[in-house]
C-alpha positions as CSV (number, residue, x, y, z in Angstrom):
1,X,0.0,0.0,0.0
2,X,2.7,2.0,1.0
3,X,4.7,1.5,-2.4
4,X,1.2,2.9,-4.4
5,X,1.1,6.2,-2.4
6,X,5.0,7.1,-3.2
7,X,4.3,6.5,-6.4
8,X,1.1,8.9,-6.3
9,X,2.6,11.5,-4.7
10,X,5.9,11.4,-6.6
11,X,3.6,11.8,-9.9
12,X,2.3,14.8,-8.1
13,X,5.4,16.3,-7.1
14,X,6.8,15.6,-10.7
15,X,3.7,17.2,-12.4
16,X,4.0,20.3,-10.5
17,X,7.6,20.5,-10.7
18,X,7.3,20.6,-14.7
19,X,5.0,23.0,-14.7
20,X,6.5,25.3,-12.5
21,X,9.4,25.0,-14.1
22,X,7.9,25.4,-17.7
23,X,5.9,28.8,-16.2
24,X,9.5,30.0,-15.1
25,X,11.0,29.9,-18.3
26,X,8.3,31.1,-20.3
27,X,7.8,34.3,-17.5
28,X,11.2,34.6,-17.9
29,X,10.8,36.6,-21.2
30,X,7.8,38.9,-20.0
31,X,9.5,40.2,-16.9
32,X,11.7,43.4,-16.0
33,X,15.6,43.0,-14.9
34,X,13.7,44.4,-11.1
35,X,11.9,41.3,-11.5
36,X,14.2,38.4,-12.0
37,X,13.6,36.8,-8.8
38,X,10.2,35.5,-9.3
39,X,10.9,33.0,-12.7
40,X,14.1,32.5,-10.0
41,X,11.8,31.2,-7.5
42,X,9.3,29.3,-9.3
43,X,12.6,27.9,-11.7
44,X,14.2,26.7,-7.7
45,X,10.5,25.2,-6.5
46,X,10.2,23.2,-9.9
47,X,13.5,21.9,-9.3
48,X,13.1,20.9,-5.6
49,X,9.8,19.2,-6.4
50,X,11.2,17.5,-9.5
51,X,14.3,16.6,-7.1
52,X,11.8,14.7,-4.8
53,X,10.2,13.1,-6.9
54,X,13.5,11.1,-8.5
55,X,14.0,10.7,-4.8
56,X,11.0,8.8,-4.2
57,X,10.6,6.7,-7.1
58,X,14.8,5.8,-6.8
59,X,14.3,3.0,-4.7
60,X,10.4,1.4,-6.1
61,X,10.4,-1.4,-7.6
62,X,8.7,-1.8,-10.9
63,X,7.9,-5.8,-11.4
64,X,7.3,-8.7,-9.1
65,X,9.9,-11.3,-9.4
């Protein structure tokens, strides 16, 4: 049971991690130099979130033996 939610929420963190990552690059065009930070920010939570999620699913195992 255990194995099935890790999975879930590593989806989860993975989905969101893309997307915030895809929103900081394309913000990163419509913002001023005073305003570098925030594609910054989103660009660093994307990556933490995608970051858990290959920690998560490192050690699942895929098939029954």
């Amino acid at each position: 049971m255990i194995g099935w939610l890790k999975i879930a929420f590593a989806i989860v963190c993975f989905a969101i991690g893309a997307a915030s990552l895809l929103g900081a690059i394309a913000s990163l065009v419509f913002v001023d130099a005073s305003e570098v930070h925030i594609p910054a920010l989103f660009g660093a939570f994307g990556a933490a979130l995608m970051w858990v999620s290959v920690v998560l699913l490192r050690g699942v195992r895929w098939h029954n033996d």
